[in-house]
C-alpha positions as CSV (number, residue, x, y, z in Angstrom):
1,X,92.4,75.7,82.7
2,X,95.6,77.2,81.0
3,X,94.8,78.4,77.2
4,X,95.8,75.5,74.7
5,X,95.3,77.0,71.7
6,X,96.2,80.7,70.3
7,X,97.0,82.8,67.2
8,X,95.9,86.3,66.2
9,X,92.2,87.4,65.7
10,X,92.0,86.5,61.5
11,X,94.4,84.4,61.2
12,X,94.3,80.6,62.1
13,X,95.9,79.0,65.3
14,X,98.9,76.5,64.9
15,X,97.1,73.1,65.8
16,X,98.1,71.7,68.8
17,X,97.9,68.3,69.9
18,X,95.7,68.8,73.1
19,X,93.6,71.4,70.6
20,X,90.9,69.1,70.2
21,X,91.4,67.7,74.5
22,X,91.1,71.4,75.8
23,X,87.5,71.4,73.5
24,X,85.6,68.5,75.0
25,X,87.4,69.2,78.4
26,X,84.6,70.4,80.5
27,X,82.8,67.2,79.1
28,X,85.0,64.7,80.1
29,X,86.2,65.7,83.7
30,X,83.5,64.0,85.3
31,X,84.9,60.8,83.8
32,X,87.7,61.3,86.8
33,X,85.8,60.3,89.3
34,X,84.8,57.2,88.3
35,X,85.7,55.1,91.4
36,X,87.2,52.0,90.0
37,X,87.4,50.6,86.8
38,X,85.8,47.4,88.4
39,X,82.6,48.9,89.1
40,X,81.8,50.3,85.8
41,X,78.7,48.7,84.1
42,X,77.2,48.1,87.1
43,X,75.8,50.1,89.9
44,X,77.0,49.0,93.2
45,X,78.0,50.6,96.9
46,X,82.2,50.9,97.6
47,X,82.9,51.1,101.1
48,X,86.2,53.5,101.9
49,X,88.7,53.0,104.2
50,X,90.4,54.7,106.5
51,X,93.8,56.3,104.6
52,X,97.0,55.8,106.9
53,X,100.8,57.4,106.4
54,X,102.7,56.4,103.5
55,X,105.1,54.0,104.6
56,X,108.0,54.0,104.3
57,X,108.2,57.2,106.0
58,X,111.2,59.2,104.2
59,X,113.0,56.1,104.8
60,X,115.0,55.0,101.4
61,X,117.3,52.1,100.8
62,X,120.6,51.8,99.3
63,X,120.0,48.4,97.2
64,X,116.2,46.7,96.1
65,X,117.5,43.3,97.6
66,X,117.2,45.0,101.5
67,X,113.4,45.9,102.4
68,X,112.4,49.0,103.7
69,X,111.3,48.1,107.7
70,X,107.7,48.3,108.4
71,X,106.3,52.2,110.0
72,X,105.7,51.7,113.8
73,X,103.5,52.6,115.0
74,X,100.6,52.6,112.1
75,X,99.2,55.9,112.0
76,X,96.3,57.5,110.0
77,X,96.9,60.4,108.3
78,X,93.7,62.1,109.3
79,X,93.4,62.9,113.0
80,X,89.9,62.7,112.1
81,X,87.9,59.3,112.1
82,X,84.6,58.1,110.7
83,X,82.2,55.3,111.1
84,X,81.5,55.0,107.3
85,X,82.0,56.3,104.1
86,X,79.9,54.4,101.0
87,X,80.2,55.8,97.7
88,X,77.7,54.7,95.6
89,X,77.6,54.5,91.6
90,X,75.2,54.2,89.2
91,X,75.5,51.2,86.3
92,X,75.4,52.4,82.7
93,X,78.0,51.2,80.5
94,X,79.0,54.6,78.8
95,X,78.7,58.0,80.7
96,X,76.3,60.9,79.6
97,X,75.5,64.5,80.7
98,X,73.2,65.3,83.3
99,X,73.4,61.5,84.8
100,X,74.3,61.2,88.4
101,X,78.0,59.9,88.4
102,X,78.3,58.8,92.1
103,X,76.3,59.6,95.6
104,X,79.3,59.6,98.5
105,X,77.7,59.5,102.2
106,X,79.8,59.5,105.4
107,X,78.7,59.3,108.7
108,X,80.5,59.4,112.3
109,X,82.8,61.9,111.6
110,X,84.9,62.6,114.6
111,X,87.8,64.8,115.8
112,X,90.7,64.1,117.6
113,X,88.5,64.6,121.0
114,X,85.7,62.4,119.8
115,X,83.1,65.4,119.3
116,X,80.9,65.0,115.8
117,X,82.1,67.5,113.4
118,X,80.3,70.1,111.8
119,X,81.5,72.6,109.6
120,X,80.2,76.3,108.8
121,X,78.3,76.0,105.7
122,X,79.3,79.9,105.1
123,X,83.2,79.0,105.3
124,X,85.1,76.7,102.9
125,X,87.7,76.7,104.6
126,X,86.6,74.0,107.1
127,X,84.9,71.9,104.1
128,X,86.2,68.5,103.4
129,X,85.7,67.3,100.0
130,X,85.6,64.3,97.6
131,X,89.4,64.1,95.6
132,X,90.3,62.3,92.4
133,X,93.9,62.5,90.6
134,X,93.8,63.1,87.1
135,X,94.1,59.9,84.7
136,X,95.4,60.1,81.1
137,X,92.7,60.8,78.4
138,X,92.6,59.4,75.2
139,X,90.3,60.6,71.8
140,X,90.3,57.5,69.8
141,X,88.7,59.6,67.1
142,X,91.9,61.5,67.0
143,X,94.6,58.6,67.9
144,X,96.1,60.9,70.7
145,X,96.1,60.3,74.4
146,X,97.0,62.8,76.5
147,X,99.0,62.2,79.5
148,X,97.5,63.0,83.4
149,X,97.8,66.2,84.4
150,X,98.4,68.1,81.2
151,X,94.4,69.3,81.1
152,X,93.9,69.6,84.7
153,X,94.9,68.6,88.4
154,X,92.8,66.9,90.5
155,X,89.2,66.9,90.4
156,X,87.8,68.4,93.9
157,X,84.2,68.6,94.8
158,X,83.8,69.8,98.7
159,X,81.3,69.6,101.0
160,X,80.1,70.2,104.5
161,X,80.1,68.2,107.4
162,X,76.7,68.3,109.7
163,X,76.8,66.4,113.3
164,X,79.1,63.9,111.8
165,X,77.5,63.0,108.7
166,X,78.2,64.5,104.7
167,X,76.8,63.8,101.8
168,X,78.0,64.2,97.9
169,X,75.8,63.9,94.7
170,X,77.2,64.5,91.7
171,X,76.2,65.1,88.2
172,X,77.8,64.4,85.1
173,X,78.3,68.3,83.6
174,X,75.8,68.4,80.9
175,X,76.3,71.8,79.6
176,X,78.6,69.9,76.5
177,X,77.9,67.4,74.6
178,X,80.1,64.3,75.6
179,X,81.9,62.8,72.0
180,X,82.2,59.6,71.0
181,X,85.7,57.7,71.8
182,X,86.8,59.4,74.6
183,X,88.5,57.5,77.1
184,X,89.6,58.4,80.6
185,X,91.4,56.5,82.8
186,X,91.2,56.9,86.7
187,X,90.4,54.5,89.7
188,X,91.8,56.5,92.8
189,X,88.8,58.0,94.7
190,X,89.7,59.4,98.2
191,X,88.2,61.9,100.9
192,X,90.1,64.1,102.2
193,X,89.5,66.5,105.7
194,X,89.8,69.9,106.0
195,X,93.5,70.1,107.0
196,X,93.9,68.5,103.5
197,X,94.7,65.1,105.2
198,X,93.7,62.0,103.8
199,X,90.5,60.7,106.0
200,X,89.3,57.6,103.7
201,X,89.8,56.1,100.4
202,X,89.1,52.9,97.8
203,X,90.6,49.9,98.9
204,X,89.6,47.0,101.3
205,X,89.8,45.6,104.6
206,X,88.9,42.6,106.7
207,X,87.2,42.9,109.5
208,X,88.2,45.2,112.3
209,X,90.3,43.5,115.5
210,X,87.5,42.8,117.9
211,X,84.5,43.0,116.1
């Protein structure tokens, strides 16, 4: 994290408005990867999905009242596939150091060939990992929010990947206490390969055709 706060050893720093963010930082970056505001105060199990291309694909309009045309044909953005991906979160009300934040398991994990994947546990390179944007912050004990991104980018935690199955538990930092009235907004969970493509994310889905 980039230095927020300076001025020469004796003398005191000019205050800055993200002072007092940089501080409790480390406490609240956990709070990112809270799944979905609709699960909080409850624990429950979020199923992913599997993440396609963006549509429209580089294709932009020249007035709002003409529709950009669907993307044929629909593609996923991973070439890898999986059977399932649940994360799971636990159901207190306010968050706390230490607690476990959210368990993420995924199973039948495939390449493009159809083999199970496993990664080298002594490489990252061929990790995947668990990815959540930053949301804006807000200390309610110092009337300032602080926009996303200005602390931090996203919040990766990576993994490995052992005959097609992965899993995730992760812990609230507790090395800092966590103040009152702070306030982090987020929702957007998503797993990504380790081509950095998107392989599954929070959403929902009907059934699959066929089944």
């Amino acid at each position: 994290m980039r230095e927020l706060t300076g001025g020469a050893r004796g003398c005191s720093a000019p205050r800055s408005p993200y002072a007092a963010a940089a501080n409790v930082f480390s406490a609240v970056l956990a709070v990112f990867l809270v799944p979905s505001p609709a699960l909080a105060g409850r624990a429950g199990a979020t199923y992913l999905i599997p993440a396609y291309e963006s549509c429209p694909r580089g294709v932009t309009t020249t007035t709002t009242l003409i529709p950009p045309p669907p993307c044929v044909p629909a593609t996923r953005e991973s070439s890898f596939t999986f059977d399932s991906a649940v994360l799971k979160t636990s159901a207190p009300r306010y968050i706390a150091g230490g607690k476990v934040a959210f368990v993420l398991v995924v199973k039948g994990v495939r390449d493009a060939a159809g083999n199970l994947v496993t990664t080298d546990p002594a490489n990252s390179a061929d990790d995947f990992a668990v990815v959540s944007p930053p949301g804006q912050i807000t200390l309610t004990f110092l009337h300032e929010t602080v926009a996303p991104g200005v602390l931090s980018g996203p919040v990766v935690v990576r993994f490995d990947i052992k005959n097609g199955a992965g899993k995730v538990v992760y812990r609230i930092p507790g090395d800092q206490p966590i103040p009152d009235g702070v306030i982090s907004e987020g929702g957007t969970v998503f797993i990504v390969d380790n081509q950095g493509k998107r392989l599954a994310t929070v959403g929902a889905q009907s059934p699959p055709v066929g089944r």
